[in-house]
Kinemage of the C-alpha trace (Angstrom):
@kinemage 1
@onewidth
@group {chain A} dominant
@subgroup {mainchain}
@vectorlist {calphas} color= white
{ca unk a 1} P -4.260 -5.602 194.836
{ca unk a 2} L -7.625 -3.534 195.068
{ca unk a 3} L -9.117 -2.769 198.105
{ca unk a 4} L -12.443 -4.738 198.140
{ca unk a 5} L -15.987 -4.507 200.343
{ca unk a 6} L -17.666 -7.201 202.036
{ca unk a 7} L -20.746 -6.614 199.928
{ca unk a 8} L -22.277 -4.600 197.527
{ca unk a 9} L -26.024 -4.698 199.009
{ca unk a 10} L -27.159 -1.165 200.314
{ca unk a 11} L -28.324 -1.299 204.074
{ca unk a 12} L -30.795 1.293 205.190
{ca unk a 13} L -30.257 3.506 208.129
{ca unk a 14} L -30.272 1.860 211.244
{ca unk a 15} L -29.995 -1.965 209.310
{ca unk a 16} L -27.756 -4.594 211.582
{ca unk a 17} L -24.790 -4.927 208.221
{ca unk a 18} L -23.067 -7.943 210.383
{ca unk a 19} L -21.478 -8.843 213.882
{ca unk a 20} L -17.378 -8.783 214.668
{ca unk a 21} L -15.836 -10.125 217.220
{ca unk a 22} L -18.255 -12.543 217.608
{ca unk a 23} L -20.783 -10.085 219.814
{ca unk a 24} L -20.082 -6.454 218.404
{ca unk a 25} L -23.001 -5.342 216.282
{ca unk a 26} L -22.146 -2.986 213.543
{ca unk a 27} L -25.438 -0.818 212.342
{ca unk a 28} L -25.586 0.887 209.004
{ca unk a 29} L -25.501 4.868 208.682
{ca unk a 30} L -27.154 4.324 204.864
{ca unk a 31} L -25.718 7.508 203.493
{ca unk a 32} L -24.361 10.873 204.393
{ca unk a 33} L -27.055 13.247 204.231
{ca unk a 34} L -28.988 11.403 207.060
{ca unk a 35} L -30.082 12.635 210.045
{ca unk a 36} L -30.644 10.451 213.011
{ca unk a 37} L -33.845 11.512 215.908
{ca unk a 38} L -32.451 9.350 218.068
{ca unk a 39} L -31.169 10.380 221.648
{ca unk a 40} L -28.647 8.883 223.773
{ca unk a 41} L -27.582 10.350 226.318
{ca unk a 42} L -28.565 11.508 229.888
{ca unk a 43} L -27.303 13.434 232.412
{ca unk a 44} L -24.570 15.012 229.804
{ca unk a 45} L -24.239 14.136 226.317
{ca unk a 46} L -22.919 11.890 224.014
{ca unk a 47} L -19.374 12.260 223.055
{ca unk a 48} L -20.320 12.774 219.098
{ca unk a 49} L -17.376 14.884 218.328
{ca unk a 50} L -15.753 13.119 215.286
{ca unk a 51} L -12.936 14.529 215.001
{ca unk a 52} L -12.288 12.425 218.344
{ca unk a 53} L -11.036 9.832 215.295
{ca unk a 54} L -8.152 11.957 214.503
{ca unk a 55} L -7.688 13.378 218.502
{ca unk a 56} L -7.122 9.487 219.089
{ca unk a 57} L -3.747 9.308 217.420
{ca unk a 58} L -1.807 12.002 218.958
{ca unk a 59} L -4.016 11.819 222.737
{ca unk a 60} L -4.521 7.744 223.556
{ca unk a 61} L -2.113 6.042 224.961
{ca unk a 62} L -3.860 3.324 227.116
{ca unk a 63} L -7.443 1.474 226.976
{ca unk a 64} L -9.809 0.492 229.740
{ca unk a 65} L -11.296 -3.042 230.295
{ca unk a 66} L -14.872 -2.364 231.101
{ca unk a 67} L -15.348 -5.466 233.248
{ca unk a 68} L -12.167 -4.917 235.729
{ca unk a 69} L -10.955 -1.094 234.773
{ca unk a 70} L -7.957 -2.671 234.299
{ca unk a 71} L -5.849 -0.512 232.244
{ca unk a 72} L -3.805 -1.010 229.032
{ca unk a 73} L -1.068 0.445 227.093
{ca unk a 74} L -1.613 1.158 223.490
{ca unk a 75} L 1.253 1.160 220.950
{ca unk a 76} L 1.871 3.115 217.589
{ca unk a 77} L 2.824 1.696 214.468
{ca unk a 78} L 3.080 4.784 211.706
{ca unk a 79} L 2.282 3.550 208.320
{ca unk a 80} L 5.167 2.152 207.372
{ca unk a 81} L 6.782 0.113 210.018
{ca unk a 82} L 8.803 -1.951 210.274
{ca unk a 83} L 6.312 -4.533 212.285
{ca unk a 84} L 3.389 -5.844 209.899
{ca unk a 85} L 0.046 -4.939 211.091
{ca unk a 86} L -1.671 -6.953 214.160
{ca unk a 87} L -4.880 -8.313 214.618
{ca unk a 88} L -7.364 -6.330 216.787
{ca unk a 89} L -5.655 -3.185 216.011
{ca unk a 90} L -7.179 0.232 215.711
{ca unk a 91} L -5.982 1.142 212.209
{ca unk a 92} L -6.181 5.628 212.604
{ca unk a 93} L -7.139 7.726 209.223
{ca unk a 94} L -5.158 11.410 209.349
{ca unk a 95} L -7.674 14.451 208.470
{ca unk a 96} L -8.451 14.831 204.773
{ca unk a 97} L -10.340 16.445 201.887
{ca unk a 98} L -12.988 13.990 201.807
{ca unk a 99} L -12.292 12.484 205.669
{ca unk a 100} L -11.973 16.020 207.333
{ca unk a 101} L -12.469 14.365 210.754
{ca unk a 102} L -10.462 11.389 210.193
{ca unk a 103} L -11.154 7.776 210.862
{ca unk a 104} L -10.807 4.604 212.598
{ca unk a 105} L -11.169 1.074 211.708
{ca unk a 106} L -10.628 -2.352 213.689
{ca unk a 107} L -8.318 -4.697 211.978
{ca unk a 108} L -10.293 -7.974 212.323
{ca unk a 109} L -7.427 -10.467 210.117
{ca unk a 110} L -4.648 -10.203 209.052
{ca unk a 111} L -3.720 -12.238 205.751
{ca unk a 112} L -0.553 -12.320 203.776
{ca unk a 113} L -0.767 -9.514 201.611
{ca unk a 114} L -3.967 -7.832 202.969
{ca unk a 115} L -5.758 -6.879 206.123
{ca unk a 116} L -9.565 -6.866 206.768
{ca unk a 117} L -11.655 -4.202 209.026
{ca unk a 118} L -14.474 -3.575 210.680
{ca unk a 119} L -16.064 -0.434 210.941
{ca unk a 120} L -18.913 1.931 210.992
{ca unk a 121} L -19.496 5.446 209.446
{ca unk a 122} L -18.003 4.799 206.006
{ca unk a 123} L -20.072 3.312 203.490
{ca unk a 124} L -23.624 1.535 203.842
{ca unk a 125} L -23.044 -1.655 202.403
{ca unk a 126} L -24.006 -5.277 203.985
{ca unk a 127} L -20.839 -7.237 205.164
{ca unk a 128} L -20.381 -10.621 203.506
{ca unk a 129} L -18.681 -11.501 207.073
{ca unk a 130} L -17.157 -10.300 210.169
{ca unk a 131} L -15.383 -7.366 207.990
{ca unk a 132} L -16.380 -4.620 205.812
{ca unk a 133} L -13.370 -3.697 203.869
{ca unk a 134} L -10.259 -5.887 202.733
{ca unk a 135} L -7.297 -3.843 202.211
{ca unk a 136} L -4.094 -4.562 201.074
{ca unk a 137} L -0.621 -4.181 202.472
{ca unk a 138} L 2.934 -4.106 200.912
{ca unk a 139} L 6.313 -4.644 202.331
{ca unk a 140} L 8.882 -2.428 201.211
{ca unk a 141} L 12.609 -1.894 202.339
{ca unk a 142} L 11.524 -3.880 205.295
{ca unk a 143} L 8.755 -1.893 205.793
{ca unk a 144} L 5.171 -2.216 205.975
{ca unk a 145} L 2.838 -0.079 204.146
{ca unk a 146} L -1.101 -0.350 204.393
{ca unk a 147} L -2.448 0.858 200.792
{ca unk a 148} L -5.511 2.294 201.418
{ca unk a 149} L -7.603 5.088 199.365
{ca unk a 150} L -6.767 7.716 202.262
{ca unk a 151} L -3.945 8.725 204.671
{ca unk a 152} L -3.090 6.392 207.460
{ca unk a 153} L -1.616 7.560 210.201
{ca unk a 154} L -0.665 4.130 211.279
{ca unk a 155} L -2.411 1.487 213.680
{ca unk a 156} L -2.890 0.801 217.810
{ca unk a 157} L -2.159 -1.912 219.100
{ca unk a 158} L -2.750 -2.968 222.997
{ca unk a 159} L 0.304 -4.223 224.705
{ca unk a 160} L -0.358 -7.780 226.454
{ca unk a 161} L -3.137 -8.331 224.510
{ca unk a 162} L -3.292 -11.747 225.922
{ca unk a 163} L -4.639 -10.731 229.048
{ca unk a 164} L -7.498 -9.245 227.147
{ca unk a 165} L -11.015 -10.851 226.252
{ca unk a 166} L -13.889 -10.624 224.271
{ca unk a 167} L -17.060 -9.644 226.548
{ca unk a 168} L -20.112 -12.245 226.156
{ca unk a 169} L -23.488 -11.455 226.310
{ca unk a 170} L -23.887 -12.263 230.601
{ca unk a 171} L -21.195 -9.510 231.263
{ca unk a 172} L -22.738 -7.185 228.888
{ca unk a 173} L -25.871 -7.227 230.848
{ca unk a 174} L -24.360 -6.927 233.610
{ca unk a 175} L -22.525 -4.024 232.788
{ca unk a 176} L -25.699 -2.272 231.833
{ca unk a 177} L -27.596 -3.214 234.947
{ca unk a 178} L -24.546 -1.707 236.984
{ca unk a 179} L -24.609 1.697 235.670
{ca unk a 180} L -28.239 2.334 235.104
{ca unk a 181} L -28.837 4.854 238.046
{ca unk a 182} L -30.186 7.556 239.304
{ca unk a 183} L -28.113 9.451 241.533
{ca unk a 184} L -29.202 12.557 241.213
{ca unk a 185} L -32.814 11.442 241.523
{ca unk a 186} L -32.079 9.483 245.166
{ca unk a 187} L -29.904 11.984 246.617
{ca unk a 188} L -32.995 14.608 245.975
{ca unk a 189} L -35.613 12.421 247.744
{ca unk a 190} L -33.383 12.257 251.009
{ca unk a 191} L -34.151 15.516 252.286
{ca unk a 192} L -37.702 14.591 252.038
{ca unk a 193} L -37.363 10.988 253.556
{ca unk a 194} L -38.168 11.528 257.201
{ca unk a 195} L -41.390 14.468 256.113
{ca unk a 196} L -42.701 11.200 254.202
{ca unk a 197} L -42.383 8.864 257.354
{ca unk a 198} L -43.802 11.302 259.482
{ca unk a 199} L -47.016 12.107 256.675
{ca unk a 200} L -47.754 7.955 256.999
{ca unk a 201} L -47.087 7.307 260.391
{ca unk a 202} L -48.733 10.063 261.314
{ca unk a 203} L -46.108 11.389 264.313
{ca unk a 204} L -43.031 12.997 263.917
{ca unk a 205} L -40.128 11.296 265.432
{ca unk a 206} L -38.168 14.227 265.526
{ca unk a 207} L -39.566 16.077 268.321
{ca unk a 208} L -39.734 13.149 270.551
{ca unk a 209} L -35.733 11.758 269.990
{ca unk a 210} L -32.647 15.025 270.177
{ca unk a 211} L -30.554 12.662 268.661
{ca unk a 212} L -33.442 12.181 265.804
{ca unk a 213} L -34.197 16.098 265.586
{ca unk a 214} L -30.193 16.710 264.835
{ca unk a 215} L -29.454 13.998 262.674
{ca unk a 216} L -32.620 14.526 260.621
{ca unk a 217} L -32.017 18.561 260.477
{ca unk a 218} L -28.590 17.597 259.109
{ca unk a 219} L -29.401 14.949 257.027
{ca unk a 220} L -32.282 17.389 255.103
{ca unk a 221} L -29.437 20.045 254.670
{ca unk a 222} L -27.014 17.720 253.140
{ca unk a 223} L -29.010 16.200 250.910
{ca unk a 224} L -30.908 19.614 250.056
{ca unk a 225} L -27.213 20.849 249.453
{ca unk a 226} L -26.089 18.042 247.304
{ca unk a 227} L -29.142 17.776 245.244
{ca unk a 228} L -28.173 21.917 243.992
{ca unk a 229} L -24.355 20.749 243.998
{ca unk a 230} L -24.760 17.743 241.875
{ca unk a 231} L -27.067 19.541 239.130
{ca unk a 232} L -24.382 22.193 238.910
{ca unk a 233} L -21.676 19.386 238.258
{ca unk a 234} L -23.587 18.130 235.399
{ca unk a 235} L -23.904 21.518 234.159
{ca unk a 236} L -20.484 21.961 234.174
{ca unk a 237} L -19.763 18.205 232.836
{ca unk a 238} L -22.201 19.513 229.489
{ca unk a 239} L -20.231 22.009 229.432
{ca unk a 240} L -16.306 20.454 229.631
{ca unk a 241} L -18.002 17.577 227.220
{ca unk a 242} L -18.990 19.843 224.304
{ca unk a 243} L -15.688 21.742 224.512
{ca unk a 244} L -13.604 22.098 221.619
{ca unk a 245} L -10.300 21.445 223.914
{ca unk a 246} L -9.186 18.051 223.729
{ca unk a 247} L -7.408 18.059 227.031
{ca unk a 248} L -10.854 19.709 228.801
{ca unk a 249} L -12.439 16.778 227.171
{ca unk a 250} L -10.349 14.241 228.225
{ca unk a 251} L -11.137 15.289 232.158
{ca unk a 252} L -14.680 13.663 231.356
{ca unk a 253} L -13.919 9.867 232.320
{ca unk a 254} L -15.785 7.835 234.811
{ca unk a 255} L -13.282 7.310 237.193
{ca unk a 256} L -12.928 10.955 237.536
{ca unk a 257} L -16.625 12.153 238.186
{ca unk a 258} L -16.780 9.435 240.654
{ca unk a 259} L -13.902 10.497 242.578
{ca unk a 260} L -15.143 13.738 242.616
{ca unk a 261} L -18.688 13.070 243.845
{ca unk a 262} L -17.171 11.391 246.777
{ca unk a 263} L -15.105 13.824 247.285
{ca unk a 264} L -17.986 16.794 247.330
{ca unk a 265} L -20.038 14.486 249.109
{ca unk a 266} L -17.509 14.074 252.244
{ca unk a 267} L -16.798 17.673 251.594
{ca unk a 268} L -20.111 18.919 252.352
{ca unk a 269} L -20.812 16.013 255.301
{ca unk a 270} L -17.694 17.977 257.129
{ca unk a 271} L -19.017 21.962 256.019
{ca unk a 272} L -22.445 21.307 257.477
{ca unk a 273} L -21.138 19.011 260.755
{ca unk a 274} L -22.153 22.269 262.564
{ca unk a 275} L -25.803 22.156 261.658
{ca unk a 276} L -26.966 19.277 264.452
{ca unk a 277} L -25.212 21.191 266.905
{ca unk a 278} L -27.544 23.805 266.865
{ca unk a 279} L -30.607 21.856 266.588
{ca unk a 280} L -33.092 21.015 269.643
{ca unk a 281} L -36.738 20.578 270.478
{ca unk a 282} L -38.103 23.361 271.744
{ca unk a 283} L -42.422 22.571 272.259
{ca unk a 284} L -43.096 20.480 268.942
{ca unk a 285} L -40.795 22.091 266.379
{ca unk a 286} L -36.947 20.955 265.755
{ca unk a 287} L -35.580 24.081 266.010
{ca unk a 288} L -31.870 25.597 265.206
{ca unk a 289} L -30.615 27.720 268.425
{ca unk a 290} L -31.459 31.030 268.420
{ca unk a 291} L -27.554 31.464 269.268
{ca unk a 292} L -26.303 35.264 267.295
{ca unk a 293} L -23.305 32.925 265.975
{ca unk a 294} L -24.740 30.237 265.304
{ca unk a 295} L -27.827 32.010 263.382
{ca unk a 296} L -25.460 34.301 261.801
{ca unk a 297} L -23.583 31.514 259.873
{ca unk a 298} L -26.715 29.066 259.543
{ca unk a 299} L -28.141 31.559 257.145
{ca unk a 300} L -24.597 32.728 255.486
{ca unk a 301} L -24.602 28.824 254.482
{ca unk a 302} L -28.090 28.993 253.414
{ca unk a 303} L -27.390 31.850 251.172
{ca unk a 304} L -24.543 30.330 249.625
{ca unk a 305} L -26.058 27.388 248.627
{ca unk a 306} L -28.990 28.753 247.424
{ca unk a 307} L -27.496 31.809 245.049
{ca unk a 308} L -23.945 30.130 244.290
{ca unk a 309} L -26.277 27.508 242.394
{ca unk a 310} L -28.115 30.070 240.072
{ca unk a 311} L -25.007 31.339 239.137
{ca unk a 312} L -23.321 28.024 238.282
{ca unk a 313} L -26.327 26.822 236.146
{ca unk a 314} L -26.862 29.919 234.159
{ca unk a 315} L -23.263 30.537 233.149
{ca unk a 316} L -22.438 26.930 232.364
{ca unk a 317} L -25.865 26.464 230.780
{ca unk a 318} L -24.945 29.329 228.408
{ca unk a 319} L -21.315 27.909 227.799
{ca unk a 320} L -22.320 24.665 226.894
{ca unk a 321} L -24.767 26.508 223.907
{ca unk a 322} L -22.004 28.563 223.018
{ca unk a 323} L -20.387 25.370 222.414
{ca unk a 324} L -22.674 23.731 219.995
{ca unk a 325} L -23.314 27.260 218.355
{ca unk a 326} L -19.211 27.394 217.486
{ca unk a 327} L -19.558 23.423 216.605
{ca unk a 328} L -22.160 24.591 213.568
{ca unk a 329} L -19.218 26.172 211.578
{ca unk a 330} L -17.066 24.013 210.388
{ca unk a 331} L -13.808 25.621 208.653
{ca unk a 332} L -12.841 22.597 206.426
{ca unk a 333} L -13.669 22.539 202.442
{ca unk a 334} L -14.184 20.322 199.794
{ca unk a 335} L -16.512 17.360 202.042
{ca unk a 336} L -20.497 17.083 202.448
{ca unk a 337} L -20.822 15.157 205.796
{ca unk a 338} L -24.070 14.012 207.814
{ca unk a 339} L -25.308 16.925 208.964
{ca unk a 340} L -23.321 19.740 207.253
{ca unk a 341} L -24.827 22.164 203.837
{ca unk a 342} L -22.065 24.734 202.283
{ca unk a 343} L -23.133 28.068 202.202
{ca unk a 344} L -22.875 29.804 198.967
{ca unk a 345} L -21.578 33.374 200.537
{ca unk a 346} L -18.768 32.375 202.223
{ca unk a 347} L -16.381 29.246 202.182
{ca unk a 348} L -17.282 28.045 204.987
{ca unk a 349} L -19.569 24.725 205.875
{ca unk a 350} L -22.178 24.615 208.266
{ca unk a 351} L -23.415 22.028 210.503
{ca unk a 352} L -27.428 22.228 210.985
{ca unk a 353} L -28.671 21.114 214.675
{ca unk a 354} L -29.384 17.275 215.361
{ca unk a 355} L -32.124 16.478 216.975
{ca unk a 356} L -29.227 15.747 220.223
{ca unk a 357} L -27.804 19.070 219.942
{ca unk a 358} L -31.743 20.478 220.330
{ca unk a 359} L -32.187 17.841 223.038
{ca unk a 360} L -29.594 19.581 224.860
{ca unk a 361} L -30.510 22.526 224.518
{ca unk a 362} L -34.308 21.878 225.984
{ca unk a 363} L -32.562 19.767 229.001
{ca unk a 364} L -30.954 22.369 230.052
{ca unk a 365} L -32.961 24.996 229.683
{ca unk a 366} L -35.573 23.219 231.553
{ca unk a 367} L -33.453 22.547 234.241
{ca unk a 368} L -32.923 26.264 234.691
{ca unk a 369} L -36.034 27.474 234.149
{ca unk a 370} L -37.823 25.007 236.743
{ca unk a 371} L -34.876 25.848 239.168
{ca unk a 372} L -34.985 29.590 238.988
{ca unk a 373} L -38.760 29.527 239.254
{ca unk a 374} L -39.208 27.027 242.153
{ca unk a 375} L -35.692 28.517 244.052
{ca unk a 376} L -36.002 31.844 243.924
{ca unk a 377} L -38.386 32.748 246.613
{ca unk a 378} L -35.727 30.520 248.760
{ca unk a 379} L -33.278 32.652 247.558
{ca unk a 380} L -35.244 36.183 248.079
{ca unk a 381} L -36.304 34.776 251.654
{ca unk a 382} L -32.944 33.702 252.709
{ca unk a 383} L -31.525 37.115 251.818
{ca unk a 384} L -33.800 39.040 253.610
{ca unk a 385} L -33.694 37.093 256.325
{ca unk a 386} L -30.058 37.730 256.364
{ca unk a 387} L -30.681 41.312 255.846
{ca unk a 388} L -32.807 41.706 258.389
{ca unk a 389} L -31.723 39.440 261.206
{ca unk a 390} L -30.813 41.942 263.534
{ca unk a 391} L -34.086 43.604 263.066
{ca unk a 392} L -36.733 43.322 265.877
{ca unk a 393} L -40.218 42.047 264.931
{ca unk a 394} L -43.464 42.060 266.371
{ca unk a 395} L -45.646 38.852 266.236
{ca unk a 396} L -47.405 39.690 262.975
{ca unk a 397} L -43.832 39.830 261.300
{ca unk a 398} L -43.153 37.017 262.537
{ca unk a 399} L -45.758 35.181 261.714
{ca unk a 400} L -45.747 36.259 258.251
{ca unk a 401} L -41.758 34.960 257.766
{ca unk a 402} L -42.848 31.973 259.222
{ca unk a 403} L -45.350 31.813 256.033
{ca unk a 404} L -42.833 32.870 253.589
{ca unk a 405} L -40.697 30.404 255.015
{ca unk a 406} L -43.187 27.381 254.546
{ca unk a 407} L -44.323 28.513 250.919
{ca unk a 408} L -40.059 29.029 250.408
{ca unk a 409} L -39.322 25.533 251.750
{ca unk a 410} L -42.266 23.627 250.042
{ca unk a 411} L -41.058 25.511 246.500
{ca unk a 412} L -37.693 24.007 247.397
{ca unk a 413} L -38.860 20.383 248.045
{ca unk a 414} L -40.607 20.502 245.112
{ca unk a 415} L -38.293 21.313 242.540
{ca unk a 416} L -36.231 17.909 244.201
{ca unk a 417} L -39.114 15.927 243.445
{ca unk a 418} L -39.544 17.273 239.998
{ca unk a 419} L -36.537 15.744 239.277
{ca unk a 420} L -37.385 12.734 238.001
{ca unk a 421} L -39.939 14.235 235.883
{ca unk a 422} L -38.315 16.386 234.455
{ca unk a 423} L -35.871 13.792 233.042
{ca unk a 424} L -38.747 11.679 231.937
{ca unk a 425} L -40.525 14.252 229.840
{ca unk a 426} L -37.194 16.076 228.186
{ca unk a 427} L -35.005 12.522 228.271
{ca unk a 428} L -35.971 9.495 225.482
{ca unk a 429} L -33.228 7.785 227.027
{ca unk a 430} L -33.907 8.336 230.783
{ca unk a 431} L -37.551 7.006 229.649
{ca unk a 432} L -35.621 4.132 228.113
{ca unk a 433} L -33.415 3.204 231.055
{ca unk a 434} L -36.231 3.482 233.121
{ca unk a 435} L -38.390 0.949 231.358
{ca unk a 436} L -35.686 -1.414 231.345
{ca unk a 437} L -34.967 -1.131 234.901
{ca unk a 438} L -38.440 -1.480 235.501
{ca unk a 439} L -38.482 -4.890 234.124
{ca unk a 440} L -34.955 -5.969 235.239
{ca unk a 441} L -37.153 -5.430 238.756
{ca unk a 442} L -39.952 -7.121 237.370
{ca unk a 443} L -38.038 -10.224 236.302
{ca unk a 444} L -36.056 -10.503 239.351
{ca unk a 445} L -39.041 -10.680 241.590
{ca unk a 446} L -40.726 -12.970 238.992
{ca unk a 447} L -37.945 -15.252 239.346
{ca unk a 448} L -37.547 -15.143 243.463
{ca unk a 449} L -41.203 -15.692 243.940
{ca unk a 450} L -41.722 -18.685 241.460
């Protein structure tokens, strides 16, 4: 038997070919010299690493339901096996002359002497059905043997399958709904909460309540804090994501960045439980103490968190271009992929920057730039107020620190509030998610008020 194709109609880029599984759209890549402008990701980046296909074999061993995170095991068949194929396998191509990142397919059917797949990123044509390809399969010396163009490693299959289920188009939504969010963006306005109570109200509850004045000092630190601690996480997350280590790679899973934001976020709660200690009213101001101790560690902390930041962001920042620089050469001959020209001097291919890789790029350089410029004088204050705390000042000195400290602070606040913006103008996603969570809002109040 000849391995066959659903169709023989060309899609264009970006053409709906058919559906599988019932709900799972498959889109057509049209041919291999295209380059998409499309961006989709946000905080980090896409996982677009495809030579993921051929990581998958030797590195998965279990899947995750996305409506329970209920957790699977996945089982390996080598080409060859004694067991036939299954339905709703992953069927895993080996690395190859003209697949030099490998490959996966979902087996769709199984049939007596041939298997049918869905899949995307291999040819362009228009399924005739819920399949692109129809393959055969042989048995030989009690073995089965999938006869494809290209090296098989084998197929996947998940272990009590039965307990598994197709998603329909209600949980899909509300998948979606669930994890569009903006942490970063609400934990930055915190700090600035009470400041816009007080502008509107027009009195400031803090120097009227102690128990106010502390818990709103601390609360501004914290969430000053973990707005800085939080941007250098996702600096580091661009970074681990756009590594060429698998296992570095691998650390990038949901489960894991939320364990570790509740983690740092506890962490911090218990470093800065001394700040409200400090804190009274003294005439209208909330005021730390004016305790040696107490001063002497109130700015150490302030210094930390306002230099250990720059360093984080810059390094990582760097790491994570270094990492899409060393993704541009590609040392594997004799294939012409998406995005990838061979140079005539050497024998080497080279992969030419997608519009993602200089989304990126501008992301994070942005984020530095507007940090650097905004925190610095924060940074130069709180040093030289460390510097020169034991120093004794007359009223004009301190009078001018008390300036440098408002322009400092202000600077501060608003790089948190740029936040947001920021996003929106370097992010077509973040501009995406927000439109659609605008009218999720929209819809929702539509409906109640009706």
């Amino acid at each position: 038997n000849e391995q066959t194709y659903g169709n023989s109609t060309l899609a264009p880029y970006g053409a709906l070919v058919d559906i599988a599984s019932t709900n799972v759209s498959a889109y057509s890549n049209e041919n291999d010299t295209i380059i998409s402008n499309e961006s989709n990701y946000l905080y980090g980046c896409v996982f677009d690493r495809v030579d993921a296909a051929n990581d998958m074999w030797s590195q998965l061993s279990f899947v995750q339901q996305v409506v329970d995170g209920k957790c699977f095991s996945l089982k390996k068949y080598q080409n060859g096996s004694k067991s036939p194929p299954k339905n709703e396998s992953l069927l895993i191509y080996s690395l190859g002359k003209d697949m030099p990142f490998g490959h996966v397919s979902v087996i769709v059917d199984v049939l007596n002497d041939s298997i049918r797949v869905a899949e995307q990123n291999f040819h362009a044509y228009y399924w005739s059905s819920n399949y692109s390809r129809q393959i055969p399969y042989i048995m030989k010396n009690g073995s089965y043997y999938i006869m494809d163009n290209y090296n098989i490693y084998g197929w996947m299959s998940v272990e009590d399958s039965n307990q598994t289920y197709p998603l329909n188009q209600s949980t899909i939504d509300k998948i979606l709904r669930k994890n569009i969010s903006f942490p970063d963006f609400i934990c930055s306005k915190i700090g600035c909460l009470f400041r816009i109570i007080n502008y509107f109200l027009g009195y400031d509850i803090s120097i009227i309540e102690i128990g106010f004045c502390k818990f709103r000092a601390y609360i501004v630190v914290i969430g000053y804090i973990l707005s800085r601690y939080f941007l250098c996480l996702i600096s580091i997350d661009r970074w681990m994501i756009t590594s060429k280590n698998v296992f570095i790679r691998r650390q990038c899973t949901r489960k894991k960045a939320q364990l570790v934001i509740i983690i740092s976020i506890i962490f911090w709660f218990l470093i800065e439980i001394f700040i409200p200690i400090g804190f009274n009213i003294q005439g209208n101001n909330c005021v730390p103490s004016t305790d040696p101790f107490y001063l002497f560690m109130y700015r150490i902390i302030d210094l930390l968190c306002t230099l250990f930041p720059f360093f984080i962001l810059i390094i990582f920042s760097f790491l994570t271009l270094h990492n899409i620089l060393k993704r541009r050469i590609i040392p594997i001959d004799g294939h012409t992929l998406a995005t990838i020209s061979v140079s005539g001097n050497n024998n080497r291919h080279y992969r030419t920057y997608t519009n993602k890789d200089y989304h990126l790029i501008r992301l994070c350089f942005s984020q530095v730039i507007v940090f650097i410029i905004l925190n610095i004088p924060g940074a130069l204050f709180s040093l030289y107020m460390f510097i020169t705390r034991t120093n004794i000042k007359t009223i004009d000195h301190l009078t001018i620190d008390s300036f440098l400290n408002i322009i400092a602070t202000n600077l501060a606040y608003t790089h948190c509030a740029l936040t947001f913006y920021l996003y929106t103008l370097t992010s077509k996603e973040f501009r995406k998610q927000c439109s659609l969570t605008f009218r999720y809002i929209q819809r929702r109040f539509i409906i109640r008020f009706q």
